[in-house]
C-alpha positions as CSV (number, residue, x, y, z in Angstrom):
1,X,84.8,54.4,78.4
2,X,85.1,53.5,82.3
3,X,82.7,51.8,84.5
4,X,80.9,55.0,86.9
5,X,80.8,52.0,89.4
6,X,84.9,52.2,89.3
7,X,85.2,55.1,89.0
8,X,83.1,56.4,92.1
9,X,84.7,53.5,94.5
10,X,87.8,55.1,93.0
11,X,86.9,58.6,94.6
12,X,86.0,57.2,97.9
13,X,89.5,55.6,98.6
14,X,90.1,52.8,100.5
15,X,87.3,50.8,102.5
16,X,88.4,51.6,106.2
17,X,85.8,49.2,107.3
18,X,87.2,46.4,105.7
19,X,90.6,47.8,107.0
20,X,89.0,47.9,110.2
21,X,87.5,44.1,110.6
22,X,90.9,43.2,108.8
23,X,93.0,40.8,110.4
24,X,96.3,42.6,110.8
25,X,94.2,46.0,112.2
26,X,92.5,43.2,115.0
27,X,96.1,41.8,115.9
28,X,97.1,45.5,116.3
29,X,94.2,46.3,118.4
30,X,94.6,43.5,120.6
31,X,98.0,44.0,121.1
32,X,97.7,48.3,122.1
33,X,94.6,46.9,124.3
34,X,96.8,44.3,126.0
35,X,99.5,46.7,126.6
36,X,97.5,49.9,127.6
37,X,94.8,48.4,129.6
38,X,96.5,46.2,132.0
39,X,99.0,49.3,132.5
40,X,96.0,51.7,133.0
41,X,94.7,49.6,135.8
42,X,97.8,49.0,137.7
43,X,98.5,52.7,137.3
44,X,95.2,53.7,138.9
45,X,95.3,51.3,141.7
46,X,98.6,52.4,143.0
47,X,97.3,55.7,142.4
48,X,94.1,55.4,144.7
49,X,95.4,53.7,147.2
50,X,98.4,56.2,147.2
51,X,95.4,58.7,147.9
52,X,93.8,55.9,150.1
53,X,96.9,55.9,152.2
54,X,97.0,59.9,152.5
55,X,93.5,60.6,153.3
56,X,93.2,57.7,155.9
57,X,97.1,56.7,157.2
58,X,97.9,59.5,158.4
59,X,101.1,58.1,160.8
60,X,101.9,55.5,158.4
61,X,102.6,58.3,155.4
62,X,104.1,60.2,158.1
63,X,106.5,57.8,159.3
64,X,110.4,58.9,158.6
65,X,112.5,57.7,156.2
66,X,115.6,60.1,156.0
67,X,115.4,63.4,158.4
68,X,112.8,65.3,157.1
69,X,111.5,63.0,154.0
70,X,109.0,60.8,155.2
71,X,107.3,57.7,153.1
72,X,104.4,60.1,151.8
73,X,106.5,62.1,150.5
74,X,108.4,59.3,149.2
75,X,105.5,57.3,147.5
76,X,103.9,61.2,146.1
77,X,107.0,61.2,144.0
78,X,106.5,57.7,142.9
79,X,103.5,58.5,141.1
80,X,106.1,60.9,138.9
81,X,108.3,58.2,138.4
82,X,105.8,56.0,137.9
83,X,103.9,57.9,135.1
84,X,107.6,58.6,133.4
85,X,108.3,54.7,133.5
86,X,105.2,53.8,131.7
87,X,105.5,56.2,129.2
88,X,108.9,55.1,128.2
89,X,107.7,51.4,128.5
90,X,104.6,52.6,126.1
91,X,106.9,54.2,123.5
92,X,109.4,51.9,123.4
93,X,106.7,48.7,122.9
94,X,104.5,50.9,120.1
95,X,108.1,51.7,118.1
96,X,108.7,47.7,118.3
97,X,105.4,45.9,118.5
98,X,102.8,48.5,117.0
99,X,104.8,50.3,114.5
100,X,106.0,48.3,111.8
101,X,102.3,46.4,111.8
102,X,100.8,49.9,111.6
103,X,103.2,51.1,108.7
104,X,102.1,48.1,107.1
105,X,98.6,48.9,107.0
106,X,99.1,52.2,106.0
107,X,100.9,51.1,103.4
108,X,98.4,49.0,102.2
109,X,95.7,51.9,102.2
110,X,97.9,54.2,100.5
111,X,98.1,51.7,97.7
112,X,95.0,51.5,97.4
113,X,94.2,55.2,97.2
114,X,96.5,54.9,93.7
């Protein structure tokens, strides 16, 4: 005969909370926060003061660079390039940093869930 406690901590599956106060989940967390948030905050700076610039330097933004392309136009495009950079950064640190210690944990709660 089995134990009902076993059996209904059986039907629940794994305990995400202990998963979540875990040590591996906390070294993961830390290191997407380290990575994202520094990046989100440098990203939004040079984007307000890219809007900064526009809505209060006029002749600086306007100021030539090559025949009709002047350094607004320049710096607009920046911001693409910009948000295309740290995307590629983002991916290519989460497929070498995050990835195998998440695949780890996952493998842990799947083995549990057996």
């Amino acid at each position: 005969m089995s134990d009902p406690a076993t059996d209904r901590s059986a039907a629940r599956g794994p305990d995400y909370e202990a998963v979540a106060a875990s040590e591996p989940f906390q070294r993961l967390r830390r290191r997407h926060r380290g990575f994202v948030f520094p990046l989100a905050v440098l990203f939004l700076v040079w984007y307000f003061v890219y809007v900064l610039l526009a809505a209060y330097a006029h002749d600086f933004m306007a100021t030539p660079v090559i025949g009709n392309v002047n350094l607004g136009l320049l710096l607009g495009l920046g911001q693409f390039v910009t948000t295309f950079v740290i995307t590629m950064a983002y991916v290519r640190f989460a497929n070498r940093r995050m990835d195998p210690e998440a695949t780890a944990i996952r493998h842990e709660l799947e083995e549990a869930e057996k």
